[in-house]
ROVO-661972 format. One record per residue (C-alpha): residue in one letter; chain; x, y, z. Coordinates in pm, whole numbers, plus 32768, in hexadecimal, padded with zeros to 4 digits. Layout:
! residues N
A;A;X;Y;Z
...
***
This chain:
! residues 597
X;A;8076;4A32;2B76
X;A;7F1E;4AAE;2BBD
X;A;7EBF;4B2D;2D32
X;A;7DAC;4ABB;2DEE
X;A;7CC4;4BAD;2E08
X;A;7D5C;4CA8;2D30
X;A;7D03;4C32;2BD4
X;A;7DC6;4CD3;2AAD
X;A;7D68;4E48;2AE3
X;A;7EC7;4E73;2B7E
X;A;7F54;4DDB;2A27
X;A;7E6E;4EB1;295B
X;A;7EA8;4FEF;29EE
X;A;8017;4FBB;29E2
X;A;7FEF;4F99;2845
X;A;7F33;50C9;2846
X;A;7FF2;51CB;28EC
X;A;8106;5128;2827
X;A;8061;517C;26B9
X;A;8017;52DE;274E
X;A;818B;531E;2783
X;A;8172;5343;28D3
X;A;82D5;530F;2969
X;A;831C;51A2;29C2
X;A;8352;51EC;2B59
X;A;8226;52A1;2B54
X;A;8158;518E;2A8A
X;A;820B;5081;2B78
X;A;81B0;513B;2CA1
X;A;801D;517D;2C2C
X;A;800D;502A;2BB8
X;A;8082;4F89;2D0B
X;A;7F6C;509C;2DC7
X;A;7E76;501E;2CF1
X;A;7EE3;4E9B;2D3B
X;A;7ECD;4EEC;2E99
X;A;7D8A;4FA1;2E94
X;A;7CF0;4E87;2DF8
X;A;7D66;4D6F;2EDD
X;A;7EB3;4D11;2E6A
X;A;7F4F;4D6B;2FBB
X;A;7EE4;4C15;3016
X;A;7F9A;4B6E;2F56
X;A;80E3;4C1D;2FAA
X;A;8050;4BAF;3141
X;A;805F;4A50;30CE
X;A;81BF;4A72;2FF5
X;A;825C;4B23;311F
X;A;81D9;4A35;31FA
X;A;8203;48F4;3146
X;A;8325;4903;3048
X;A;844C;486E;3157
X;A;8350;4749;3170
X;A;82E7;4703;3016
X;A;844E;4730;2F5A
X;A;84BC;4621;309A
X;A;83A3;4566;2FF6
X;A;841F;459E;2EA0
X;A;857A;452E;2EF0
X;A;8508;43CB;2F89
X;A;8413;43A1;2E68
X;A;852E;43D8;2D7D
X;A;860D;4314;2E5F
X;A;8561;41E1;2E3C
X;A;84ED;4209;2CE3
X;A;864D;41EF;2C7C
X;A;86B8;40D1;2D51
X;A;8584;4003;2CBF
X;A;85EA;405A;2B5F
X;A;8758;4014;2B8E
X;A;86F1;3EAE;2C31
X;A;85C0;3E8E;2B05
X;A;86E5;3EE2;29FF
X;A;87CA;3DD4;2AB5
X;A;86D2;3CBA;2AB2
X;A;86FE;3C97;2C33
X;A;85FB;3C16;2D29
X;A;85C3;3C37;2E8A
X;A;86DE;3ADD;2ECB
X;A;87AD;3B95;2DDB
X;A;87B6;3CCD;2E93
X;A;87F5;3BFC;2FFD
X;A;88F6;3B76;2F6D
X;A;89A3;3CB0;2F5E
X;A;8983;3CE7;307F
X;A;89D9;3B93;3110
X;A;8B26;3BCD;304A
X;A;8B74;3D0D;30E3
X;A;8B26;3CC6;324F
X;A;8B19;3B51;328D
X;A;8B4B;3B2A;33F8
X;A;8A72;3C4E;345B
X;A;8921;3BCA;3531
X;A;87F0;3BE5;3431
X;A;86D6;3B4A;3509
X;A;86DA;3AED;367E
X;A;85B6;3A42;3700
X;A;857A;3B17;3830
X;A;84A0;39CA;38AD
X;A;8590;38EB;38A7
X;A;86C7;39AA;389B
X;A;8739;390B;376B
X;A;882E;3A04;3685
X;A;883D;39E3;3503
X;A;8950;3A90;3454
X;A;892A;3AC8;32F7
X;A;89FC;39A7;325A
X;A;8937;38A9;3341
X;A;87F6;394D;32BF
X;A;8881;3928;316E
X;A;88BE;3806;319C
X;A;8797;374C;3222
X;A;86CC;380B;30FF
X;A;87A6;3755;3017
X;A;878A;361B;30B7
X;A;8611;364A;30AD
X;A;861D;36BD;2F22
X;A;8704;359C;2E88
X;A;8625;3481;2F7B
X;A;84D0;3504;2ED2
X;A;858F;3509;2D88
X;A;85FB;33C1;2DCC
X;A;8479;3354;2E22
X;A;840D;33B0;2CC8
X;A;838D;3524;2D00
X;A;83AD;35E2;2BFC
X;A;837E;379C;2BC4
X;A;824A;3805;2C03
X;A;81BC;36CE;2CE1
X;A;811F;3779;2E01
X;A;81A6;36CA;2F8C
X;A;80AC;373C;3083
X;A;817A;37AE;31E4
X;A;80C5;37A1;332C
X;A;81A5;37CB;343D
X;A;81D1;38EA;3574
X;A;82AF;39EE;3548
X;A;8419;3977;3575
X;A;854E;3997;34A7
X;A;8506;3835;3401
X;A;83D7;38EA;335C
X;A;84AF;39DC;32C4
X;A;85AB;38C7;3257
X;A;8474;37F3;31C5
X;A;83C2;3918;30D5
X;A;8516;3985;3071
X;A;85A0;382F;2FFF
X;A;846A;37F5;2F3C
X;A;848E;3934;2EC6
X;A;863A;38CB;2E2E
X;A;8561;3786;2D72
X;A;8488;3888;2CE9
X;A;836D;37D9;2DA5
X;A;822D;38D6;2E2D
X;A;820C;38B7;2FB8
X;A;807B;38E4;3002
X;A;8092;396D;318C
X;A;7F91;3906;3266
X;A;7F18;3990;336F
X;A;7F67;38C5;34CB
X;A;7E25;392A;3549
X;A;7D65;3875;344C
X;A;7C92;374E;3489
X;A;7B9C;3690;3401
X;A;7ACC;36FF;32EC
X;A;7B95;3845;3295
X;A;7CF3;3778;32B3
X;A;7C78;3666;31C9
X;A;7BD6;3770;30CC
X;A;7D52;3847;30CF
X;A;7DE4;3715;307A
X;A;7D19;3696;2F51
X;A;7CF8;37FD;2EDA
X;A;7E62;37FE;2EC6
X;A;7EBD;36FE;2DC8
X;A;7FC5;364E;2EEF
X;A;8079;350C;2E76
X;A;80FE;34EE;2FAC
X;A;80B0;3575;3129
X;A;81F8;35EC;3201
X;A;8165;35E2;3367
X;A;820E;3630;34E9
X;A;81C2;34F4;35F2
X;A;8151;3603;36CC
X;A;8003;3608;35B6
X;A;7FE1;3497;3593
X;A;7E9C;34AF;360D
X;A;7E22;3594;3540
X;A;7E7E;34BD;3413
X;A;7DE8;3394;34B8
X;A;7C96;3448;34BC
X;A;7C96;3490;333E
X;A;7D57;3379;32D9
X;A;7C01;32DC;3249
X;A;7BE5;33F0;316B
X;A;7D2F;3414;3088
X;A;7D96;3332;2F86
X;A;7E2B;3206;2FA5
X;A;7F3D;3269;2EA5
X;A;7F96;33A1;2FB5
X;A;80E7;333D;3040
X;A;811F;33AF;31C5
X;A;826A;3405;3236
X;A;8298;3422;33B4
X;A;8389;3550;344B
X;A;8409;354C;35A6
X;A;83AB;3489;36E7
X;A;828C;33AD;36A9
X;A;813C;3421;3793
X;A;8063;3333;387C
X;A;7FDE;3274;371C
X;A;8107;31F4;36A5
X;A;8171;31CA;353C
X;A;8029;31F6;3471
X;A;7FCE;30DE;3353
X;A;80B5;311A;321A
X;A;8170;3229;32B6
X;A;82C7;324E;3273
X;A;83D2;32A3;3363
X;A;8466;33FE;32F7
X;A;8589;344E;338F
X;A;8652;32F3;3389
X;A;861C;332C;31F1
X;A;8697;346C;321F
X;A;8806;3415;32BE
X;A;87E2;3305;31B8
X;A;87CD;33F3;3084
X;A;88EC;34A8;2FEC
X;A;8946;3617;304A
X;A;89C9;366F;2F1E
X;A;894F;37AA;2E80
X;A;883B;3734;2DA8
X;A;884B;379B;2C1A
X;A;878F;38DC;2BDC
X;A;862B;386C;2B5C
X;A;8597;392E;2A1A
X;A;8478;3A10;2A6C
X;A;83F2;3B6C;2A52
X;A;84F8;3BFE;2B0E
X;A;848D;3D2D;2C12
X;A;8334;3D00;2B70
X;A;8319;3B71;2BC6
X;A;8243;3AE8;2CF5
X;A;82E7;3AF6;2E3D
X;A;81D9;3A4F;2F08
X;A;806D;3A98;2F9B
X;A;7FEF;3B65;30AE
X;A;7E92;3B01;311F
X;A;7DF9;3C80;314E
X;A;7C95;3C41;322C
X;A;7BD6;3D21;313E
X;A;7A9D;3DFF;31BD
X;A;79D8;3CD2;314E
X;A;79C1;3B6E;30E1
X;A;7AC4;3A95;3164
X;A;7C6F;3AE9;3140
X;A;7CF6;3B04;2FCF
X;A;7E3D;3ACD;2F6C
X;A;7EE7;3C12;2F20
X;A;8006;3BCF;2E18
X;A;812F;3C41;2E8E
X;A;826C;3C6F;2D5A
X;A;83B3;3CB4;2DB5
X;A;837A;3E2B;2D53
X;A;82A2;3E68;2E5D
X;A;835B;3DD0;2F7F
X;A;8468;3EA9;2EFF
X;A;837B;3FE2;2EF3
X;A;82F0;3FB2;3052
X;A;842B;3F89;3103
X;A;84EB;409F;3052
X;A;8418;41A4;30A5
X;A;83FC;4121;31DE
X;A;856D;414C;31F1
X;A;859E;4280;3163
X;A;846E;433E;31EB
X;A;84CD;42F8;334F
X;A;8650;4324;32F0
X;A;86A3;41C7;3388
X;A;882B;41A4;337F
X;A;88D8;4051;332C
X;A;8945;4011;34B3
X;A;87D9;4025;3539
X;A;875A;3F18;35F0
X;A;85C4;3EDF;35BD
X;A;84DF;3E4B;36AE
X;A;83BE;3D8A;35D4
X;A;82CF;3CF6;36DD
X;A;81A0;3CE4;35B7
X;A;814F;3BC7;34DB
X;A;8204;3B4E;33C4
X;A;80E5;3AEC;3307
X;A;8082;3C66;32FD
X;A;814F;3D70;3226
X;A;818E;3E65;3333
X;A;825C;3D32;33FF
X;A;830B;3C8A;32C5
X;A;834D;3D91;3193
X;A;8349;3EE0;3271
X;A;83EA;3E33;3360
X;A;84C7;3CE1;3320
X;A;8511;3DB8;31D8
X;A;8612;3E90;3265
X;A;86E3;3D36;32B1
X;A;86C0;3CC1;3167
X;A;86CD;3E0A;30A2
X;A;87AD;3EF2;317D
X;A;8884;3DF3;3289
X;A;87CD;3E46;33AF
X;A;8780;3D86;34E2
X;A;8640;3D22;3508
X;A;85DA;3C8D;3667
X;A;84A4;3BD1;3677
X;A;8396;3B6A;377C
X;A;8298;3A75;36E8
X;A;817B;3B3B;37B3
X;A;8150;3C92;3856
X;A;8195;3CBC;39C6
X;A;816A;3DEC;3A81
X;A;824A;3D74;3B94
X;A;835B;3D1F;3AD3
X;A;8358;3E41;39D4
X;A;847B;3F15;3A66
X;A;853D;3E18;3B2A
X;A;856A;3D6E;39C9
X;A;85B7;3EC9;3950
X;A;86D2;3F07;3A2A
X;A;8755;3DAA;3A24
X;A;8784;3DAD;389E
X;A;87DE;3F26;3898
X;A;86CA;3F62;37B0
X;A;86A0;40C6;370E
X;A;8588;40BE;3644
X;A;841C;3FE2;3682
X;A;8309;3F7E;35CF
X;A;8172;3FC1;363E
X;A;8024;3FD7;3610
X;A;7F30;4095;36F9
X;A;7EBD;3F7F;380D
X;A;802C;3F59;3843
X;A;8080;40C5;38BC
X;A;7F3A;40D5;3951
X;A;7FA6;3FA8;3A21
X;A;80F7;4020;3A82
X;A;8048;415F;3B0B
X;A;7F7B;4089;3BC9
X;A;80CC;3FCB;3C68
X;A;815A;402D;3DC1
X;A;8280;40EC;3D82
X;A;83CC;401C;3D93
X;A;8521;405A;3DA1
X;A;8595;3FE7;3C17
X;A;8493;410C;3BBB
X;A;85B6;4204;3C15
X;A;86D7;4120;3B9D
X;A;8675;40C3;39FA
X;A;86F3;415A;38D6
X;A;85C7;4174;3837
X;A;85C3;42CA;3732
X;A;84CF;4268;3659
X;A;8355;419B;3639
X;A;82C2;4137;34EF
X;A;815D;40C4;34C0
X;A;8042;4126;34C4
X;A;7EBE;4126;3571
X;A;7F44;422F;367C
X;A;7E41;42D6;36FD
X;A;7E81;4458;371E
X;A;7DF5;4468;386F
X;A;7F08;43A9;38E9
X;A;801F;43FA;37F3
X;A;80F8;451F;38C4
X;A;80D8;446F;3A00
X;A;818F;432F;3963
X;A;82A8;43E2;38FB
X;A;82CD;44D7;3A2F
X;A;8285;439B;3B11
X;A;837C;42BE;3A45
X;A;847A;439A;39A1
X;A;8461;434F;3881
X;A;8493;445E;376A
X;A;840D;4419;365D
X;A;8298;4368;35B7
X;A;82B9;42DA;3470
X;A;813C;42AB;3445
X;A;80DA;425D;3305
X;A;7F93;41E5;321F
X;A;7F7C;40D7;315B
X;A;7F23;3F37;30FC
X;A;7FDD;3E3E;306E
X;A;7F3C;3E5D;2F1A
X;A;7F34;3FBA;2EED
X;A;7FE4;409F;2E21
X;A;7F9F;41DF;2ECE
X;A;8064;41CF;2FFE
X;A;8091;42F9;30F6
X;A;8186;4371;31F7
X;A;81A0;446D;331C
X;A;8303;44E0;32C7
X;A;8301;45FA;33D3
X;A;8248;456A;3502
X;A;8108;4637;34C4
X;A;804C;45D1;35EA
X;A;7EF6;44EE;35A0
X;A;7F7C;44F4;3416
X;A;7FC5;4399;336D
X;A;8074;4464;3234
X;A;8015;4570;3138
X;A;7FD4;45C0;2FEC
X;A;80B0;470F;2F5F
X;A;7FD5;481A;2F06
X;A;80F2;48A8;2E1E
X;A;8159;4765;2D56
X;A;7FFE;46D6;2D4D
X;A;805A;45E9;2BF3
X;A;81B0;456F;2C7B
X;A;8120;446C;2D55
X;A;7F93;4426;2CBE
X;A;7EAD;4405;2DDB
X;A;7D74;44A5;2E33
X;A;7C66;449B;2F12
X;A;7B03;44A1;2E48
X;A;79B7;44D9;2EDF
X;A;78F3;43A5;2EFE
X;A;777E;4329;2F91
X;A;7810;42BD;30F2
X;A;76EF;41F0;30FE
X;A;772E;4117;2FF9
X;A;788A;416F;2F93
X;A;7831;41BF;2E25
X;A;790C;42CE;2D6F
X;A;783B;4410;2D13
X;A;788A;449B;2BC5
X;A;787A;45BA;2B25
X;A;77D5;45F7;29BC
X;A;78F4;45F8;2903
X;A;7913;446F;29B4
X;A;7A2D;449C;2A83
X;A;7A50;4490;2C22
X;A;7A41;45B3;2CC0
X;A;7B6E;463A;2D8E
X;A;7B2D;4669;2EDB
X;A;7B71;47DC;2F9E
X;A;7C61;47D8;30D5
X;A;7B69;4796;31ED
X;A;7AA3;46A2;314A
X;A;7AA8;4563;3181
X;A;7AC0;4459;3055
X;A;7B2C;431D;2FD9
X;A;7CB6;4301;2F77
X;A;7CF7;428C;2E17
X;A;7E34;4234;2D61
X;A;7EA4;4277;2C03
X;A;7EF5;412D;2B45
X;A;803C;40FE;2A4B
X;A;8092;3F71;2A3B
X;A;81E5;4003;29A8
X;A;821E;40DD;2AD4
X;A;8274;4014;2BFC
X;A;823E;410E;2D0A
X;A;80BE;413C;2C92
X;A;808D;3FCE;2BE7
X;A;7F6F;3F09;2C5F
X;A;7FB6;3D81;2C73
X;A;7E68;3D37;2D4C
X;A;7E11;3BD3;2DB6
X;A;7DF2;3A90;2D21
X;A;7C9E;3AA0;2D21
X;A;7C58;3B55;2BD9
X;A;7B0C;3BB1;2C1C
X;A;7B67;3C59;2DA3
X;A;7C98;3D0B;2CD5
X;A;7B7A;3D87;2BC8
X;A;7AB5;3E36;2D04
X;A;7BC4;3ED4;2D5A
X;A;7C0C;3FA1;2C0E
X;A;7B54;40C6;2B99
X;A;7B49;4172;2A43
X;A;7B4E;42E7;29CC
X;A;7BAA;436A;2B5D
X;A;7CC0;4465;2ADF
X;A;7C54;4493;2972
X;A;7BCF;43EC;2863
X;A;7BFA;426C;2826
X;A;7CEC;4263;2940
X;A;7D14;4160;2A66
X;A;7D2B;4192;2BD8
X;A;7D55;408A;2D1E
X;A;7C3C;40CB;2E36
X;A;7CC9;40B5;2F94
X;A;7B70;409D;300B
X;A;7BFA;4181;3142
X;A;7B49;42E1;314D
X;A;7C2E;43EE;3201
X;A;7C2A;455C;31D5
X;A;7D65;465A;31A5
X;A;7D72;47B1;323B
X;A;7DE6;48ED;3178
X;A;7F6C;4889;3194
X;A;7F36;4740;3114
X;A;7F56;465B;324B
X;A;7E63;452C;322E
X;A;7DBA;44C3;3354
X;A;7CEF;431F;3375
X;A;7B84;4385;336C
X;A;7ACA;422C;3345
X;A;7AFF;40B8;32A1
X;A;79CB;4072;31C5
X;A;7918;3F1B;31BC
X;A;78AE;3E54;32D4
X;A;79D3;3E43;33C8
X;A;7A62;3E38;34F9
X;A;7BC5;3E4E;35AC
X;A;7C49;3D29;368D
X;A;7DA6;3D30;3712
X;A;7E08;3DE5;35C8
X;A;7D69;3CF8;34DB
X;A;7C69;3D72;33ED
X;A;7B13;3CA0;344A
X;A;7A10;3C81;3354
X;A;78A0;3C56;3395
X;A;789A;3B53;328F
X;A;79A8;3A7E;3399
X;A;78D6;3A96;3486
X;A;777D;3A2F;33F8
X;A;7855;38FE;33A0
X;A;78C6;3894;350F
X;A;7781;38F2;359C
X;A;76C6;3829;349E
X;A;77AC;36DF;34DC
X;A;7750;3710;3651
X;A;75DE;3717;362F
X;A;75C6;35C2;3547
X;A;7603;3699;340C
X;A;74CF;379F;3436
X;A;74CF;38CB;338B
X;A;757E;39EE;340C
X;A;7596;3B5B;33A7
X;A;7694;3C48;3463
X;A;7680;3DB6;3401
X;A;76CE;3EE5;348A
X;A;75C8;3FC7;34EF
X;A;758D;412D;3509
X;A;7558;41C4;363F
X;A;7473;4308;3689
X;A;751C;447B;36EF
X;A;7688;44CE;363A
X;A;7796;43DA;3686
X;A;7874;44BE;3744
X;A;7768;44F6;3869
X;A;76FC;4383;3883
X;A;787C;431E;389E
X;A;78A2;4432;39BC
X;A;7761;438B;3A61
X;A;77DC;4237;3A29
X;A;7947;4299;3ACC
X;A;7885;434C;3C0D
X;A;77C4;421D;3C3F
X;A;78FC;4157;3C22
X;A;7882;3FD3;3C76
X;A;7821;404D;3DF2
X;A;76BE;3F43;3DD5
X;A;75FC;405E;3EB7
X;A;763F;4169;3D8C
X;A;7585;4098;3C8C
X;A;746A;3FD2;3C3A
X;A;7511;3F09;3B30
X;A;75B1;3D81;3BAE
X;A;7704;3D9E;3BDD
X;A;780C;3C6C;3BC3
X;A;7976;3C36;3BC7
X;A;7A60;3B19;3B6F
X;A;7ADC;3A32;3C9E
X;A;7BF1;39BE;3C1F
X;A;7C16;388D;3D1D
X;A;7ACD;37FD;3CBB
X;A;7B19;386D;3B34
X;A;79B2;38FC;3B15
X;A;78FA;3A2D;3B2C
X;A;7849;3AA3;3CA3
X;A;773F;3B9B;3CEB
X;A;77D5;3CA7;3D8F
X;A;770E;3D28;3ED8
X;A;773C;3E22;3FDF
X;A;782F;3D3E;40A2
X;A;7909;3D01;3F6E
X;A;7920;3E51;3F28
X;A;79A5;3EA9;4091
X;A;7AA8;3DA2;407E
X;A;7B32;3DFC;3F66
X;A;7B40;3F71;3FBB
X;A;7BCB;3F23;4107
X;A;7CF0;3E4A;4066
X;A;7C69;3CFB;40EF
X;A;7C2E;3C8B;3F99
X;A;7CE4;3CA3;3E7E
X;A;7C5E;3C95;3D24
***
């Protein structure tokens, strides 16, 4: 293996004292002072100091290699593998609904998925039909995606924050026969019910909202306790490399695309999920993010399915509630992404703080600025950061809680796991090439965009993309690792430091973060424009004069005190649902604790 820095003199000299019949200790001990001289020492630095954490990394990647290839050899699928486990621990709790308090055990959630896979059998669905799900985050959701999933039918997950426009345009786009939808979101339907196609059928799940049954909606779950729950006969597909069901991933622009999601790659995600963070089969995890997101239902909901843990659910986020529900479920491990830590810091402290379980957290989006006073505050051991979308096949992970680090890249087995970061024009995100044609590998310190390898016979660096064929062409480029080759772009540019740790630099494209969604620009010219009698809008990001680091520390001094700035200030009232200027008064209330924002 060749050392950075040190070229091949070391390799050279050692030939050459050799054919001069020098003795071999003394060749072996020149050689190795002329390695050093020349740089090598480095790279014994980064072996000393990184070979417990990349052969930890070797054994999970060949870990779950070899459980993928055992269940591709088998012909199983992800219901195939639950089964499994249903058979070896039936009366153990899979899901509770930390909500309502309702508690699923595995046969009952084997059950209802069955129930839900013979009735759409029985309705004339057939493999590969496509059922669009919208529905909040509750163990029903689960039970829905995977029954489809037994009839071989494609679950397209929606968003529940969808509306409008962008819900009607995720529904056409995903080829739906039929649309699964919670009474909770009737109205949401209602709004766009103008806009799908009369030969849509609407099932209804749960207590009916305010509106009532819809027009030509069908009652769900009296069908359900209808239908048989009989395990359904194995449908003929691809196997581990058939489609599971559809993420919609809010890309940097445009509006969401359905990510294509085969049974593979839930597989993938959750196993080294599993195995990076050594999760153990009697763990109890605490999934407060959305289901219609992969963090919430592969990383998380997978360990029920895959590996018989208990997974509790809460439909939405609450600070509040975080560690009370932790200690009530005797939860050990949670799931979370920055704004939620950032909001438990921001929490009195309470009494269930000292009492949980909690040893480890896995997400990702926390902010190194913040990351050692979560733990020290909260106890909690260990951060299982990690890097990566939905679609991607160049997934990271911080293995050995390398503060600020969402994973590395080994320095000593660079072709094990192919990913790079290449240098790239941050303003417009094109690759920069070399003359021989091929990207050009960036140096520890600098920063550049994080591509993937591509082998469609590989499953841990396949690329399956989205149904859109022209958004999955985007995302592919040619001749990145050598000649005639393909490789996935994350369009995420970070930048690794000498040992290999990666650290989040910047998203391209016109985005924004809200509540842990990814916004586009694009979804917001659209709103803007409906509101203003269709005008046209543009919304772009702008850059701003002096270096970014010093106009952030200005912004933070100023804080939003009105007498520190000329620029109009506002915040949301969320009484009167609309946004207020925010004066001099305002701004003394809220700092005195009179008003609460």
């Amino acid at each position: 293996m060749r050392a950075p820095g040190a070229g091949t003199a070391s390799l050279a000299s050692l030939a050459l004292l050799w054919l001069l019949g020098l003795p071999w200790t003394w060749s072996a001990a020149a050689a190795f002072g002329v390695y050093v001289g020349g740089g090598g020492w480095r790279f014994l630095r980064i072996v000393c100091k990184t070979a417990r954490r990349d052969l930890f990394g070797l054994s999970v990647l060949i870990r779950v290699r070899l459980e993928l290839r055992r269940h591709q050899r088998a012909g199983h699928t992800i219901p195939c593998i639950f089964q499994a486990v249903v058979r070896r621990q039936p009366e153990r709790l899979a899901l509770v609904d930390a909500g309502s308090g309702a508690c699923w055990t595995f046969t009952q959630l084997d059950t209802y998925s069955n129930a839900v896979a013979n009735l759409f059998h029985q309705l004339g669905f057939a493999p590969g039909d496509v059922v669009a799900v919208f529905l909040e985050g509750r163990p029903e959701f689960v039970g829905l995606w995977l029954g489809l999933a037994k009839a071989g039918v494609v679950a397209a997950l929606l968003n529940v924050n969808l509306r409008r426009e962008p819900l009607a345009f995720c529904l056409g786009t995903s080829g739906a026969k039929a649309l699964i939808y919670g009474g909770e979101l009737a109205a949401a339907v209602a709004e766009v019910s103008g806009q799908l196609g009369k030969s849509l059928l609407k099932f209804c799940s749960g207590d009916l909202g305010p509106e009532g049954v819809l027009p030509d909606t069908h009652l769900l779950d009296p069908m359900l306790k209808e239908a048989s729950t009989n395990p359904p006969a194995q449908s003929p597909g691809k196997g581990m490399d058939g489609r599971l069901f559809y993420i919609y991933t809010s890309g940097t622009t445009g509006l969401p695309k359905a990510a294509i999601v085969v049974h593979s790659r839930y597989y993938r995600i959750a196993a080294f999920g599993h195995h990076s963070y050594s999760m153990r089969a009697a763990d109890v995890l605490y999934d407060c993010l959305p289901l219609y997101h992969s963090a919430g239902n592969i990383m998380g909901v997978g360990q029920c399915l895959i590996y018989g843990l208990t997974v509790v659910l809460r439909k939405k986020f609450s600070a509040s509630r975080f560690w009370d529900d932790c200690v009530k479920y005797n939860c050990t491990v949670v799931q979370y992404i920055g704004e939620i830590c950032r909001y438990l810091l921001k929490q009195p402290e309470r009494e269930a703080e000292g009492r949980h379980r909690v040893r480890l957290a896995v997400g990702n989006g926390l902010r190194p600025a913040i990351w050692e006073e979560f733990t020290q505050r909260f106890r909690v051991r260990q951060i299982g950061e990690f890097y990566g979308a939905t679609e991607c096949n160049c997934s990271i992970a911080n293995m050995d809680g390398k503060v600020g680090s969402c994973g590395f890249s080994s320095r000593i087995l660079t072709h094990v796991y192919p990913i790079q970061l290449v240098k790239v024009n941050e303003d417009t995100m094109e690759l920069l090439r070399d003359a021989q044609g091929l990207c050009i590998p960036c140096q520890p310190g600098e920063p550049g965009l994080l591509v993937g390898q591509i082998n469609q016979q590989d499953p841990l660096r396949r690329f399956d993309g989205y149904v859109s064929e022209s958004a999955t062409s985007k995302k592919i480029a040619h001749s990145v690792f050598r000649k005639g080759d393909s490789a996935y772009l994350s369009g995420d540019v970070l930048v690794m430091d000498e040992l290999g740790y990666m650290y989040f630099r910047d998203r391209s494209g016109d985005t924004f973060r809200w509540r842990g969604e990814n916004v586009s620009t694009t979804e917001v010219e659209g709103v803007l424009s409906r509101l203003l009698g269709q005008t046209d809008v543009a919304v772009y990001g702008v850059a701003v004069p002096g270096t970014f680091k010093i106009q952030k520390t200005r912004l933070q001094r100023e804080g939003f005190d009105p007498r520190q700035t000329s620029d109009r200030l506002f915040f949301l009232d969320l009484k009167q649902g609309h946004y207020l200027p925010l004066d001099e008064g305002v701004y003394t209330r809220i700092c005195s604790g009179a008003f609460a924002l």
